[in-house]
C-alpha positions in Angstrom: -10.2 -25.0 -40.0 -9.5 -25.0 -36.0 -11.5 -22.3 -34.9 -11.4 -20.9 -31.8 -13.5 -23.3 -29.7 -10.1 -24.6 -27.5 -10.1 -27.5 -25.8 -7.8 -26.6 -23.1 -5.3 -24.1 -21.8 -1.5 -23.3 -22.3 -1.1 -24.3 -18.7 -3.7 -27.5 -18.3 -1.8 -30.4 -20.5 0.6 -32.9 -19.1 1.4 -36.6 -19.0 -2.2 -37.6 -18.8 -3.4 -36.3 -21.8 -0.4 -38.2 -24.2 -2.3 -39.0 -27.4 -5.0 -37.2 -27.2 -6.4 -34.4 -29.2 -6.7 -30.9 -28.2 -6.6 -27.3 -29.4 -5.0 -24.3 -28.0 -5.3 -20.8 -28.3 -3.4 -18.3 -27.5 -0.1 -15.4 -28.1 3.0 -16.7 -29.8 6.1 -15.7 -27.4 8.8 -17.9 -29.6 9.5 -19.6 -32.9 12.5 -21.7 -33.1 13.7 -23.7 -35.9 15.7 -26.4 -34.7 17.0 -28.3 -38.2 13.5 -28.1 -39.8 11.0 -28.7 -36.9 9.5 -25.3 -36.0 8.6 -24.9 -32.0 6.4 -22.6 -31.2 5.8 -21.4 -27.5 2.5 -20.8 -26.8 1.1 -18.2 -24.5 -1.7 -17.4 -22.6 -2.8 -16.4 -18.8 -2.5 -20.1 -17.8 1.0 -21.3 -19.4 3.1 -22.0 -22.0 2.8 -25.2 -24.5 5.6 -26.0 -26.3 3.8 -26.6 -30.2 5.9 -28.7 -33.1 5.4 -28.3 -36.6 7.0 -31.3 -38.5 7.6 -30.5 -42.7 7.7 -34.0 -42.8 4.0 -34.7 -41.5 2.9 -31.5 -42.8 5.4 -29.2 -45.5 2.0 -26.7 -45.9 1.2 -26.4 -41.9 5.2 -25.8 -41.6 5.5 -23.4 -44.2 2.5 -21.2 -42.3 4.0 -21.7 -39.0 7.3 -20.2 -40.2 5.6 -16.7 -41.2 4.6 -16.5 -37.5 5.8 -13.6 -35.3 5.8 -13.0 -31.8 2.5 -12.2 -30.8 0.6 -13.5 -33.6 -2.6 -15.2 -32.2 -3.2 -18.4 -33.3 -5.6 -21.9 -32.6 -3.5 -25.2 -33.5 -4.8 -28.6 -33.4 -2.5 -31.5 -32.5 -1.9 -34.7 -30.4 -0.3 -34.1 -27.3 3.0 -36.3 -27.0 5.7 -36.5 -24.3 9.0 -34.5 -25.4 11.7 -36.4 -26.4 14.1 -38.3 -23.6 15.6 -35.4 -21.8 14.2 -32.6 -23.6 11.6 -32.0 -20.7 11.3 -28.1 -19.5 11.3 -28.2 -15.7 10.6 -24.7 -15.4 7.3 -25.1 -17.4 3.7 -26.6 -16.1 3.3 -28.1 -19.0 7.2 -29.2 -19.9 7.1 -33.1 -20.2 4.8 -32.9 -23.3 4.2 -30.9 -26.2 1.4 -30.8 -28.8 2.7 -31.6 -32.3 0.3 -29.9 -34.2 -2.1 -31.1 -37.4 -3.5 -27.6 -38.4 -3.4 -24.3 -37.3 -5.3 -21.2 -37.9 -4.0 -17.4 -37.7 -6.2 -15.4 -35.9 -4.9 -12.1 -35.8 -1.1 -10.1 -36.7 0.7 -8.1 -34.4 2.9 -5.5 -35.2 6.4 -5.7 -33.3 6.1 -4.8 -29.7 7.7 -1.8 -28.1 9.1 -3.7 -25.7 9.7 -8.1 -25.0 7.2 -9.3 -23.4 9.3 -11.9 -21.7 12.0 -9.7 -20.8 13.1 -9.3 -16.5 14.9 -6.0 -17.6 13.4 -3.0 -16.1 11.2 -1.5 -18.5 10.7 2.4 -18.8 7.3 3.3 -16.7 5.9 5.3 -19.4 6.3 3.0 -22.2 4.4 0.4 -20.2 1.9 2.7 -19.4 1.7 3.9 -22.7 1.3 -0.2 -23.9 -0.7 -1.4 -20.8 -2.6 -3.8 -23.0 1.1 -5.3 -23.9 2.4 -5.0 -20.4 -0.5 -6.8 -18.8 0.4 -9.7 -21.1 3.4 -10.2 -19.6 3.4 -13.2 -16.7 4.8 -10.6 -14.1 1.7 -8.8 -14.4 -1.0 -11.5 -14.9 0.1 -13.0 -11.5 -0.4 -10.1 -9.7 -3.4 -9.1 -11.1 -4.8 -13.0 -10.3 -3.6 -12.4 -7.0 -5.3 -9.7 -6.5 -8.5 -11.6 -7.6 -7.8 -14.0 -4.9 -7.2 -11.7 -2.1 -10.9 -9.9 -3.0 -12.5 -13.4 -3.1 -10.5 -13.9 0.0 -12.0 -10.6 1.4 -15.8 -11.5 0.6 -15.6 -15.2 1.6 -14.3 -13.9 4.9 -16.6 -11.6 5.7 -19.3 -13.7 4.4 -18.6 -15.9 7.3 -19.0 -13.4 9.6 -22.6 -12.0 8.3 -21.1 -8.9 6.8 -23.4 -7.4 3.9 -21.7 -5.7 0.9 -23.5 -2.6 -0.1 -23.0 -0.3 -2.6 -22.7 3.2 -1.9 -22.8 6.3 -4.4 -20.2 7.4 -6.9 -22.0 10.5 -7.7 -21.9 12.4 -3.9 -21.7 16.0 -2.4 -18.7 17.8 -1.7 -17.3 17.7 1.8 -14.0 19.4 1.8 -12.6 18.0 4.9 -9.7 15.9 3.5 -7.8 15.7 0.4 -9.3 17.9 -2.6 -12.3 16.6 -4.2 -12.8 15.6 -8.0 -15.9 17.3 -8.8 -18.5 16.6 -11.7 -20.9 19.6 -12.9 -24.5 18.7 -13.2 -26.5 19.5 -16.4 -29.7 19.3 -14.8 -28.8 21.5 -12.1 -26.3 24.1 -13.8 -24.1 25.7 -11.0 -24.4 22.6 -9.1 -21.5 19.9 -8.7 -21.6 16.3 -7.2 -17.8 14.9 -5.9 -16.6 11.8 -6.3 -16.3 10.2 -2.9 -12.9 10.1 -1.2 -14.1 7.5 1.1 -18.1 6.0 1.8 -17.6 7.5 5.5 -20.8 9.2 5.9 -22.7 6.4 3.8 -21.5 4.0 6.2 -22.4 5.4 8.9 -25.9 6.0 7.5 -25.9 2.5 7.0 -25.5 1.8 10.6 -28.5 3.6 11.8 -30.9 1.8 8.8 -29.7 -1.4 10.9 -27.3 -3.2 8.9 -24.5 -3.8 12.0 -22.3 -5.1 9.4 -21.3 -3.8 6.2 -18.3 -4.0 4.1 -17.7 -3.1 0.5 -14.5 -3.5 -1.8 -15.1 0.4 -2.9 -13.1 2.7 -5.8 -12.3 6.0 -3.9 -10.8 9.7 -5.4 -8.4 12.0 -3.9 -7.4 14.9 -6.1 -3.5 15.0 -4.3 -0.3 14.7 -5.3 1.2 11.3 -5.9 3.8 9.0 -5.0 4.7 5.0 -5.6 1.8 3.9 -3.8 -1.0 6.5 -4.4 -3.2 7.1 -7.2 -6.1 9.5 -7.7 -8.4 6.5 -7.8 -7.6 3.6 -5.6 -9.1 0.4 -4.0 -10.0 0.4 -0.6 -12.0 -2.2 1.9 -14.3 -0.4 3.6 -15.8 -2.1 6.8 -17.9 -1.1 9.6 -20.1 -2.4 12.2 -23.0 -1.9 15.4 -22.6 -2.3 18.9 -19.0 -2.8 19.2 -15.6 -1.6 20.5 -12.3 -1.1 19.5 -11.5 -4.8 20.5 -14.0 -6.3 18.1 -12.9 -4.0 15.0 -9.2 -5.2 15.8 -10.4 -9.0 16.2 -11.9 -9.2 13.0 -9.2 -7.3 10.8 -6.7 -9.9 12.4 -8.7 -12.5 11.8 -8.8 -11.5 7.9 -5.6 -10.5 7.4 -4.4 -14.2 8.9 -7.1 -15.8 6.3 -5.5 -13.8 3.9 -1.7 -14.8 4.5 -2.9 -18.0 4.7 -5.1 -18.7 2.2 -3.9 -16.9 -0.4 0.0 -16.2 0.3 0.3 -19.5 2.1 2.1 -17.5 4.1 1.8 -17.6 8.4 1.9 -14.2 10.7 1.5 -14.1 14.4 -1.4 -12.6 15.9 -2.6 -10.6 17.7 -0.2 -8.2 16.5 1.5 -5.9 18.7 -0.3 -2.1 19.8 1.5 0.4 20.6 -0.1 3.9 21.2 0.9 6.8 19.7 3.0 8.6 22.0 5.3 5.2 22.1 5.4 4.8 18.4 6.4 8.6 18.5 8.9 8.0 21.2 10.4 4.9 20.4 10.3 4.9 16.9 10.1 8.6 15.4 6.5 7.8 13.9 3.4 6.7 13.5 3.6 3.6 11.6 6.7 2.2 12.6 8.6 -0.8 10.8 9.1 -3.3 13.2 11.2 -6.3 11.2 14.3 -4.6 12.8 15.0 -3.2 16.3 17.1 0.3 16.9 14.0 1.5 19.4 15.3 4.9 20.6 15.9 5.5 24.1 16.1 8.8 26.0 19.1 10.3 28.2 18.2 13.4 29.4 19.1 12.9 33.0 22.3 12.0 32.0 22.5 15.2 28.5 21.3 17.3 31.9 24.4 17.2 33.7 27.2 16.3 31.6 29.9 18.6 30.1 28.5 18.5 26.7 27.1 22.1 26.3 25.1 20.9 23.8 23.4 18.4 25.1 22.7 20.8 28.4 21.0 23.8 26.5 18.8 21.2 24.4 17.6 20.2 27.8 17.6 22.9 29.8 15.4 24.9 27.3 12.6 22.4 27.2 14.0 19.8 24.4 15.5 16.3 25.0 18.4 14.1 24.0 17.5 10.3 22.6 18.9 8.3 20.3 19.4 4.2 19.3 22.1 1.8 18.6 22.9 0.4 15.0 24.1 -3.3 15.6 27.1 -3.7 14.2 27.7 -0.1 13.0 31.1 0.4 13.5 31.5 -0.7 9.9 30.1 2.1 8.7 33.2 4.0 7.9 33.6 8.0 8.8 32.5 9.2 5.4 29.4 7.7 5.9 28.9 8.8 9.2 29.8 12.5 8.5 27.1 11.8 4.9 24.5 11.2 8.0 25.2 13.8 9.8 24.1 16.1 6.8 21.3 13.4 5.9 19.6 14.3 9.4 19.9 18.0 8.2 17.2 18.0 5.7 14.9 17.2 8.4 15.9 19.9 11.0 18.2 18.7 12.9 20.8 20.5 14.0 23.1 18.1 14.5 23.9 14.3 15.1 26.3 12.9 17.5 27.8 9.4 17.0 29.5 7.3 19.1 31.4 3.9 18.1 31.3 1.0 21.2 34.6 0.1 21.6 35.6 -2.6 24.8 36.4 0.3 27.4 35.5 3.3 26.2 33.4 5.5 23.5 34.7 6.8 20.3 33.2 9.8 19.1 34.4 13.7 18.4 32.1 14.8 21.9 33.7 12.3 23.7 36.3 14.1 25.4 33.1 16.1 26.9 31.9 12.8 28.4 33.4 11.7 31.9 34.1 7.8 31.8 30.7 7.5 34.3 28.6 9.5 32.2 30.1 7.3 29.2 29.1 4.2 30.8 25.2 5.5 31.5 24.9 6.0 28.0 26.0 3.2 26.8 24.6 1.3 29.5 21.1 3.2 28.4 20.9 2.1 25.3 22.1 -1.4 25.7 25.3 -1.0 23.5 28.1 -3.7 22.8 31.2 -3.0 20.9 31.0 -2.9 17.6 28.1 -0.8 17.6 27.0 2.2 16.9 25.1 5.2 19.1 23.4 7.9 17.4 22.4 10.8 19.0 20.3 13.9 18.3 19.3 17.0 20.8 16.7 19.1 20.1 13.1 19.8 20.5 11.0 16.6 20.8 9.2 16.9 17.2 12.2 17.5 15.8 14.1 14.6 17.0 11.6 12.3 16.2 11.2 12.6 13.1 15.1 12.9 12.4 15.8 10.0 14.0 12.6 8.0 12.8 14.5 8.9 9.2 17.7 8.1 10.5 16.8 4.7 11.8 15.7 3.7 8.2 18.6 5.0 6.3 20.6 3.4 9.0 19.0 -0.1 8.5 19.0 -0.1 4.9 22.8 0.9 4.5 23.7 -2.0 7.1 21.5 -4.2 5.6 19.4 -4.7 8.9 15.9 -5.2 7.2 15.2 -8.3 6.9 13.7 -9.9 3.2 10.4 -11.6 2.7 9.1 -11.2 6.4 5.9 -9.3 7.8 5.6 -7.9 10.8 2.4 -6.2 11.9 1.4 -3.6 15.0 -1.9 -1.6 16.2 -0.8 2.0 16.6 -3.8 3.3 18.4 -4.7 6.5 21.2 -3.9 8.6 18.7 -4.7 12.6 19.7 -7.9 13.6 18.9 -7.3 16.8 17.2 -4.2 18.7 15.9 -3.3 22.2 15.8 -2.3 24.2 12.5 -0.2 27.2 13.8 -1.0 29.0 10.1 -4.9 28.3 10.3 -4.4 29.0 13.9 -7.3 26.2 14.5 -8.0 22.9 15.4 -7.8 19.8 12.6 -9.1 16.6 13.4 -6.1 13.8 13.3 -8.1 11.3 11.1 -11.8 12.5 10.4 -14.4 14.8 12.4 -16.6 11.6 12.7 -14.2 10.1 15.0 -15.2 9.3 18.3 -13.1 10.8 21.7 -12.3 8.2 24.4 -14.8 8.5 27.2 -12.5 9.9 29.7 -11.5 12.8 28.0 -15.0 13.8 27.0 -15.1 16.2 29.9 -12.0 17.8 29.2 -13.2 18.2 25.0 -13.4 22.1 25.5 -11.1 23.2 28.2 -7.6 21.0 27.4 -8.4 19.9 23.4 -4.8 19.0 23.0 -4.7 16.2 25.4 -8.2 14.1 24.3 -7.0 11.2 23.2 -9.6 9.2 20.2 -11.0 5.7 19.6 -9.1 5.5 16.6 -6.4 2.5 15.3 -4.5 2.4 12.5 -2.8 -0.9 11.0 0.9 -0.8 9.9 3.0 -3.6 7.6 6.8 -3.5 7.5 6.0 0.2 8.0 3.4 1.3 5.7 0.1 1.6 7.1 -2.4 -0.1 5.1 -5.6 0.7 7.2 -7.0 2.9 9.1 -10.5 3.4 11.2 -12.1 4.4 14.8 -14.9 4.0 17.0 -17.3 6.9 15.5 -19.2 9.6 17.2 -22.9 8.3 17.5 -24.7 11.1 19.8 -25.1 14.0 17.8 -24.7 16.4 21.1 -21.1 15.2 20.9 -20.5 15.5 17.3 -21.4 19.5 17.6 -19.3 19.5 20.0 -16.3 18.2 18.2 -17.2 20.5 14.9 -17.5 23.3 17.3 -13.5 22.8 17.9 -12.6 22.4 14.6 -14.4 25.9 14.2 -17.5 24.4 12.2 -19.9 26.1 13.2 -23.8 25.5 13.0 -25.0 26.8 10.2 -21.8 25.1 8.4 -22.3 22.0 10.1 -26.0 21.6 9.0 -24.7 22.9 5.2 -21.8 20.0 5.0 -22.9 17.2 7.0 -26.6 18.0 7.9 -28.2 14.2 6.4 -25.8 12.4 9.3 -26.5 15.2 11.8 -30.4 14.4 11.3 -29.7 10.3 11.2 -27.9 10.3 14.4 -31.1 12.0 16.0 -33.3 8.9 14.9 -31.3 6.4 17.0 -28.2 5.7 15.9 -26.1 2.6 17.7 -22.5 2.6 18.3 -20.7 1.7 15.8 -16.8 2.2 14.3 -14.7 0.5 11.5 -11.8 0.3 9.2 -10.8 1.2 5.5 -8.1 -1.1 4.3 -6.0 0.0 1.1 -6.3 -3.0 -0.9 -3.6 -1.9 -3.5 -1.0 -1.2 -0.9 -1.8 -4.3 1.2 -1.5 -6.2 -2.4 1.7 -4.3 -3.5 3.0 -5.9 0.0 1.9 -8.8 0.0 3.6 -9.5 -4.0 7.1 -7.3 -2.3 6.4 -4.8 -5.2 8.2 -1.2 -4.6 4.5 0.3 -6.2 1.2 0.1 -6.2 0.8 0.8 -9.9 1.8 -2.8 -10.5 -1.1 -4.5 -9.0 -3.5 -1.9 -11.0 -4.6 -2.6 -14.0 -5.0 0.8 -15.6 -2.9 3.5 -13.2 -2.5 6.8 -13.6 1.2 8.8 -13.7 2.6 10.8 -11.2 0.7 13.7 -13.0 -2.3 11.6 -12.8 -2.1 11.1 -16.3 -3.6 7.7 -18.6 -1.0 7.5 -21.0 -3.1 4.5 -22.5 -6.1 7.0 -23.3 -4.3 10.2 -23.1 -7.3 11.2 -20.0 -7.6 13.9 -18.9 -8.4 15.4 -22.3 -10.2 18.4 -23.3 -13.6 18.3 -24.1 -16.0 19.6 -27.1 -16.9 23.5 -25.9 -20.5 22.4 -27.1 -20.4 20.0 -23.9 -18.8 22.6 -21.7 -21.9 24.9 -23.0 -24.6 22.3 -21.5 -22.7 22.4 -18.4 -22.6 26.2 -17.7 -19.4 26.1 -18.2 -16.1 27.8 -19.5 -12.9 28.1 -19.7 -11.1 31.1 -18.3 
């Protein structure tokens, strides 16, 4: 009898260990049978060992080894031997030798999977959902659940270095409706009463600052009840960092410094830094949003002196009644043919445009159906504007400023993908930062804080807080990849005198205030420091990192786009007996 005591893995033998003994356990991918000799490919999260059973050496071992299936777990004994002369598997660790095995024990049956486990065909998302167990077998998935493990041990060593303490912060928390909905659990012991699971360890952080511990990090789960898409999930993982006596410039350093570690160390992969900042307004401006993708160029560029007094009535009225005319060059996008120009022209519809004007660069002049509106001079600024050549491409869109930028930040996208302009395997990181304090929601007819209410305003617009809200700008920086923004924290509000201040505008008043947020009003009245931080999305930065088009491939258990478990069938309902010791029913 083998046992299951293994000597080594599927992935650890090689030329060094010819003619010794070993024992490995693990998943049977294959059986051949090659004129009489059975190989067996062994599996498991280390590698594959090729395994030979010989009828000659062994007709009763042979015989079993022939009833095994794929994914039978096994243990064999055997001597590992090189493979015969030009037999050797280059694509495997382990593919000089194989272990031509003296016993063998069957350790558990498998039925026939739904699916090959081996398989690079797109699989269905339910059914690997529904077989999570099965799918996480596969390779694909073990790697980038390792590699996840490394970039956490990454994270802690990092931070480690830097005298960061990891702290755990409660699961079980109050309700504080400022975000995203809450998930909320009903308590037994106090019927009526609900904790929330926490969307993010904000307040606890902060708490954490006035106890005295300047630096704190924690690799957290988090909950948002919101809808879904590839790369959010109703729980996620999120590094959660935040530090004393500090500005904006330290938080930056030290998130670049990680990031780099992490590239490095664990990617082997090199970024520059420091990455590129760019506030707000300019991302806005230049790139149509917030967390622009810089791998590729197509910045846009205004012409509104030029839109003001050309012949182009359109261009004039957008103008002239308070809106402006900008647009970018596509590089090389006179091979775009007219089809696909007139298929943009709708595209920009389903985010209010009105229109799109398009210009092709020829050597003297502009192509384009508004070009007879165009004097040759006014032709030439345009083109001279946007830094056009021939061959390329001008898009254009007039209208009010919102709308054209986020038209053309969508446009720019579509644009690059369909010419190919994005380039593969590269990362390019920026610091969009200045962000406006506060937003206003014309149907609430109120002011909403941009990030959090805990964020801090820069100091020169504190005196304007009340009388001009819309133009305080906040401590706050987010941190964009390929554009995806993968992190995002501030500088927080540490004198309590300014924090009423701020829920004042957001129409929180007093009484609400103390209700909601009361145990950090009273902390920051016992001598809070400074302090600000970051949250980093540790599945999206992962999903990036691996080039994976979702996060639910570097989780181990996701949820559906219904934030559904197909592997436990959660959420379920529940015995009414337990809904009875909650004080609760169903309507």
């Amino acid at each position: 009898m083998v046992g299951v005591r293994r000597t080594h893995t599927c992935g650890e033998l090689s030329k060094a260990h010819v003619g010794t003994q070993a024992v490995l356990c693990g998943w049977v991918a294959s059986v051949r049978d090659h004129g009489g000799l059975l190989f067996v490919d062994l599996r498991d999260r280390y590698g594959v060992t090729q395994v030979v059973f010989d009828p000659v050496t062994n007709a009763d071992l042979h015989r079993r080894a022939g009833e095994l299936r794929s994914e039978y777990v096994i243990s064999v004994r055997g001597t590992v031997a090189l493979r015969p002369e030009g037999m050797a598997n280059p694509r495997l660790a382990t593919g000089e030798v194989e272990l031509r095995a003296t016993d063998m024990d069957l350790l558990n049956r498998s039925e026939t999977p739904p699916f090959e486990l081996d398989t690079t065909a797109p699989l269905s998302g339910e059914v690997r959902l529904r077989y999570r167990y099965l799918d996480l077998r596969r390779p694909a998935m073990q790697r980038a659940m390792i590699f996840r493990h490394r970039v956490a041990r990454c994270i802690r060593d990092y931070l480690d270095s830097l005298g960061f303490v990891d702290i755990e912060t409660p699961m079980l928390t109050r309700s504080t409706p400022e975000g995203a909905r809450d998930y909320l659990v009903p308590s037994r012991i106090q019927p009526g009463h609900f904790y929330a699971l926490p969307q993010s360890p904000q307040l606890f952080k902060q708490i954490l600052m006035v106890a005295g511990f300047d630096r704190y990090y924690q690799i957290v789960r988090c909950f948002r009840d919101e809808d879904l898409r590839a790369d959010r999930q109703p729980e996620f993982t999120q590094l959660d960092v935040e530090m004393s006596f500090v500005e904006q410039d330290d938080i930056i350093a030290v998130v670049e410094g990680l990031l780099e570690r992490i590239f490095t160390d664990v990617a082997g992969r090199k970024i520059e830094t420091p990455f590129p900042r760019l506030s707000y307004a300019e991302a806005m401006a230049r790139y149509g949003t917030d967390r622009p993708d810089l791998r590729y160029g197509m910045a846009f560029e205004e012409v509104n002196e030029i839109a003001r007094r050309c012949g182009f009535k359109v261009f004039r009225s957008a103008v002239d009644e308070g809106g402006e005319v900008r647009g970018f060059v596509a590089p090389g996008g006179a091979a775009l043919p007219r089809r696909g120009l007139d298929e943009l022209t709708e595209y920009v519809g389903r985010f209010g445009a009105r229109g799109l004007v398009w210009m092709r660069v020829e050597e003297a002049n502009l192509v384009s159906p508004v070009a007879k509106f165009l004097t040759p001079d006014e032709q030439r600024g345009i083109r001279e504007r946007l830094g056009a050549k021939p061959g390329d491409v001008i898009f254009l869109i007039a209208d009010k400023p919102n709308i054209v930028a986020t038209a053309l930040g969508e446009l720019r996208q579509e644009v690059a993908r369909r010419l190919n302009l994005i380039p593969a395997d590269v990362f390019k990181f920026c610091w969009v930062v200045d962000f406006p304090l506060l937003e206003y929601n014309p149907d609430e007819k109120r002011y909403e804080a941009r990030h959090h209410p805990f964020t801090a305003p820069r100091d020169e617009d504190l005196e304007r807080l009340e009388e001009s809200p819309d133009r305080v700008l906040a401590k706050a920086h987010d941190v964009v990849l390929n554009g995806i923004e993968i992190g995002g924290g501030s500088i927080r509000i540490h004198n309590p005198e300014v924090q009423k201040r701020v829920f004042k505008l957001l129409d929180i008043g007093e009484e609400e205030a103390e209700r909601k947020f009361g145990f950090l009003l009273e902390a920051l009245r016992f001598g809070a420091p400074p302090h600000g931080g970051i949250a980093l999305g540790l599945d999206r930065l992962v999903m990036l990192l691996l080039g994976l088009d979702s996060i639910r491939d570097v989780i181990a258990f996701p949820k559906t786009q219904r934030a559904v478990c197909l592997l436990t069938g959660a959420p379920t309902p529940v015995d009414p007996k337990q809904l009875r010791e909650l004080g609760l029913r169903l309507e």
